[in-house]
Every structure is written in C-alpha cells, then in structure tokens.
C-alpha positions in Angstrom: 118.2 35.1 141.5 117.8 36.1 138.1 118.5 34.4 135.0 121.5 35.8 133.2 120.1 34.2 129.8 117.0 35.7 130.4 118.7 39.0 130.8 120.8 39.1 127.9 118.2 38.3 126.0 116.1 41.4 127.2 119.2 43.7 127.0 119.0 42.5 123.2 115.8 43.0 122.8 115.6 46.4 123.8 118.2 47.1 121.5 116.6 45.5 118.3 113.3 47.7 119.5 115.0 50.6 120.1 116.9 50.2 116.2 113.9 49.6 114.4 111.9 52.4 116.1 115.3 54.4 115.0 114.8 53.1 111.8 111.2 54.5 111.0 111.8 57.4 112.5 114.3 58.2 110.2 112.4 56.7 107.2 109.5 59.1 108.0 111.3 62.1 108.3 112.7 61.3 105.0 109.6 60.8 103.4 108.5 64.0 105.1 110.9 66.0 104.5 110.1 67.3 100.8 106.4 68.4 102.5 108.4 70.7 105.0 110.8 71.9 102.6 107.8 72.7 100.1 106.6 76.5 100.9 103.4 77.4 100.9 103.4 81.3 101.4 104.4 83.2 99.0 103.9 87.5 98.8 105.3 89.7 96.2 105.5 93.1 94.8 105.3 94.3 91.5 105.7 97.0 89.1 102.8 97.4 86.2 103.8 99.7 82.6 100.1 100.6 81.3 97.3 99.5 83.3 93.9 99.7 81.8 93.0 103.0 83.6 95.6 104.8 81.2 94.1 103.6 78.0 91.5 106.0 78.4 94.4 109.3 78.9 96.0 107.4 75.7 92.6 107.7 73.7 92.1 111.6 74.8 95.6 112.4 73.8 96.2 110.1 70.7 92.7 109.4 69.1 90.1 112.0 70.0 91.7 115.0 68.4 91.9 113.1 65.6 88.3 111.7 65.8 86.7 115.2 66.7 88.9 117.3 64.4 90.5 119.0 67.7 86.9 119.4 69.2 88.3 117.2 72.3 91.7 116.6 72.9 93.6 115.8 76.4 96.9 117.3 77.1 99.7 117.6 79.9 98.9 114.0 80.6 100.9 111.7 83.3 101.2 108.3 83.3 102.0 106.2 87.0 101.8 103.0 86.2 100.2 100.5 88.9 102.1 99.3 92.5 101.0 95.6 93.2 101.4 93.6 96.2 99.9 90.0 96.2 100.0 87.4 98.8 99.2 83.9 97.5 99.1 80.5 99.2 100.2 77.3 97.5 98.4 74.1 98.0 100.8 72.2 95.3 103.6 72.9 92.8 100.8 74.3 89.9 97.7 76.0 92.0 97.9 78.7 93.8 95.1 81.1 95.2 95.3 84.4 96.8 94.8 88.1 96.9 96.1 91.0 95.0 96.0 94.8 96.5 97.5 97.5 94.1 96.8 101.4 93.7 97.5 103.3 90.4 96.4 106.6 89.1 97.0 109.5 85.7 96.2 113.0 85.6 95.7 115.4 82.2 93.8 118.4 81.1 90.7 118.1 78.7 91.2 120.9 76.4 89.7 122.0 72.4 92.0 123.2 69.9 89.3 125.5 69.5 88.5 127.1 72.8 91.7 128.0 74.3 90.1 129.4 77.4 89.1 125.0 78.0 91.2 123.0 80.4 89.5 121.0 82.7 91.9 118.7 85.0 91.1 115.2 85.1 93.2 113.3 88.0 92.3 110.0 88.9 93.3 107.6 91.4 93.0 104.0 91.5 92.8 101.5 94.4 92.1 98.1 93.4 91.7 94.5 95.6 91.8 91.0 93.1 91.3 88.0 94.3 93.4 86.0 92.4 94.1 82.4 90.8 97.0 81.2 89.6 98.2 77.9 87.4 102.3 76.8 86.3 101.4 74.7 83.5 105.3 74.5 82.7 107.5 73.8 85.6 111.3 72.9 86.4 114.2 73.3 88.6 114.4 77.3 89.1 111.8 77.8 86.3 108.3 78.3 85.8 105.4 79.4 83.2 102.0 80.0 84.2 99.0 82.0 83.7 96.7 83.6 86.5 93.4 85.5 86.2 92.3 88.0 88.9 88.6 89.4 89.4 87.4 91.9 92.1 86.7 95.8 92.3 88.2 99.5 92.3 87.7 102.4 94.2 88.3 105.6 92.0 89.4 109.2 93.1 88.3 111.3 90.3 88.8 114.9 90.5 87.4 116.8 87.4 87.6 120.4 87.1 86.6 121.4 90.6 84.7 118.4 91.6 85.5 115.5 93.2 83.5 112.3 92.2 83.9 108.9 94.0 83.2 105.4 92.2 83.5 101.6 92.9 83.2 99.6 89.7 84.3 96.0 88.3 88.3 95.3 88.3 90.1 92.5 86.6 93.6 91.5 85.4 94.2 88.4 82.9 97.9 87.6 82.7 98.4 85.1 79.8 102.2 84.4 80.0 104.0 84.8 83.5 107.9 84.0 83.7 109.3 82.9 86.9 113.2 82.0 88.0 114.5 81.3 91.3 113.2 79.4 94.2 112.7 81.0 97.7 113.2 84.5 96.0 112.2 84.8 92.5 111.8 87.9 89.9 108.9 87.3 87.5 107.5 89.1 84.6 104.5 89.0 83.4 102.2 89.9 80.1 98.7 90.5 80.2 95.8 93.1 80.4 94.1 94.8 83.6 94.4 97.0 86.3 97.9 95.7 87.8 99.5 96.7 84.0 100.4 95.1 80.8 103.7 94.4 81.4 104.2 93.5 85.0 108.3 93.3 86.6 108.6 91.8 90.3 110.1 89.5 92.7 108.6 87.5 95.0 109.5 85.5 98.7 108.8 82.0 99.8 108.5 81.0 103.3 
C-alpha cells in the first residue's frame, strides 16, 4: 500500500516542475519575441525624376546649340523618368543588402538649325539590375536616415534614325540622403545620382 506522504509529495513535485518549466517558457518567448517581431524582408517600388540617362537629352537640348552655334541641337525631347523595384533583406536595424530592377527610357530628334531637312530620332530604353547596399546611420521610432550605393549593369534599346543598336554597359546609383517614416509600410524619399533618378518617391512593405 502506498505511502500517502510519499504521494503528496510527488503530486507537489510535479507541480513545482511543471511551474518552472512554465516559467522559462514564458521567459524565452519574451526574450524572443522582439527577433520575431523584427522583419527581415522588405520590397519596394519607387518613382525616379531625372535619371542619369536624361542628362544626355538635357545636354542636346540645353547646351549643344549653344556650344555648336545651332550646328547640333536636340528637339521634341521626352523625359520618363525611371520605375524601380527593389527587394532587400535585413540582417539588423542598420544593414541591409539586396537587389534593385528598374527600366527607364527618353526619346528626341537630333536636328541643326542649319539643315532643316536633319532630324534623326533618338529613342532609348533602359533596363537596369543593381545590386544594392544599404546603411541607417540615424534611426528612431517610425524614423530613419540612411544612405545606400547600388552597382551593376544596363541593357540599352537605342533606336537611331532607322537603326536599332543594342548595348550593355556599367550602371550605378549613389543615394546620399534617404528619408524613411513608418514601420511595416513606409514612404521614403530619397536624393542622389544614377540610373533609378535624382530624386527618388516610394513606399515600401515589411514582412
């Protein structure tokens, strides 16, 4: 026949096992819990004002007449601006890596003040792929500053006159100042120099 001492003390035993094992459990999931609630995925999309592919339609039409005395000169010009969308994982609060895929494009007419009979079309077409880097150096609740530097390559579309000409050259995009608010979606702008634009407007998703 059992003891009923010896039982009682089991019964309480179990109890003072199964409270501490309660008791870590919930210490660890408290200590975990900022790890889950931390989001490492991020993607956005963004809208670029004068990437560096127009600077050379800005040239032809602002600075080339003057420079040739109306020998060269590009007119009827159109200006797209760049699409961006970027994925980027987040290993901590400040450094993130990822990609950046974007397509842009202008079109004008090379022309001389001289030869009226002269227009040549010159529409190009942009597709670009930047791996990119990017660093908050100035964080808080809601808020962030950072930087981010992208380097990779672009695939152009040139069609001039009535050719059609295909290149793949060097692409980059240096953004000095980016401005974040918001935390799981965020609108950002951002200041800088490259193919995505100079001034750069988006919002971007956490998950």
């Amino acid at each position: 026949m059992s003891n009923p001492n010896k039982t009682s003390m089991k019964i309480r035993l179990l109890f003072l096992i199964t409270a501490l094992c309660a008791c870590t459990f919930s210490t660890a999931q408290k200590t975990t819990d900022p790890l889950t609630k931390f989001r490492h995925h991020e993607v956005s999309i963004s809208y670029g004002l004068l990437p560096i592919s127009d600077w050379s339609n800005i040239a032809g039409e602002f600075i080339f007449p003057v420079a040739s005395f109306g020998l060269i000169q590009k007119r009827d010009n159109h200006y797209y601006g760049a699409i961006n969308l970027n994925y980027t994982y987040r290993f901590n609060p400040r450094f993130s890596l990822g990609i950046t895929g974007g397509i842009t494009g202008n079109k004008g007419t090379w022309s001389s003040f001289y030869d009226k009979d002269l227009s040549n079309k010159d529409n190009r077409l942009y597709l670009f792929f930047l791996p990119t880097v990017k660093y908050n150096w100035f964080t808080r609740k809601n808020f962030a500053l950072y930087s981010s530097v992208g380097l990779g390559a672009y695939f152009l579309r040139n069609q001039l006159k009535d050719e059609t000409y295909h290149k793949t050259r060097f692409a980059y995009q240096v953004n000095g100042l980016g401005i974040e608010y918001g935390k799981r979606f965020a609108f950002f702008c951002e200041f800088g120099v490259g193919y995505s634009g100079s001034i750069l407007i988006g919002e971007r998703f956490r998950f």
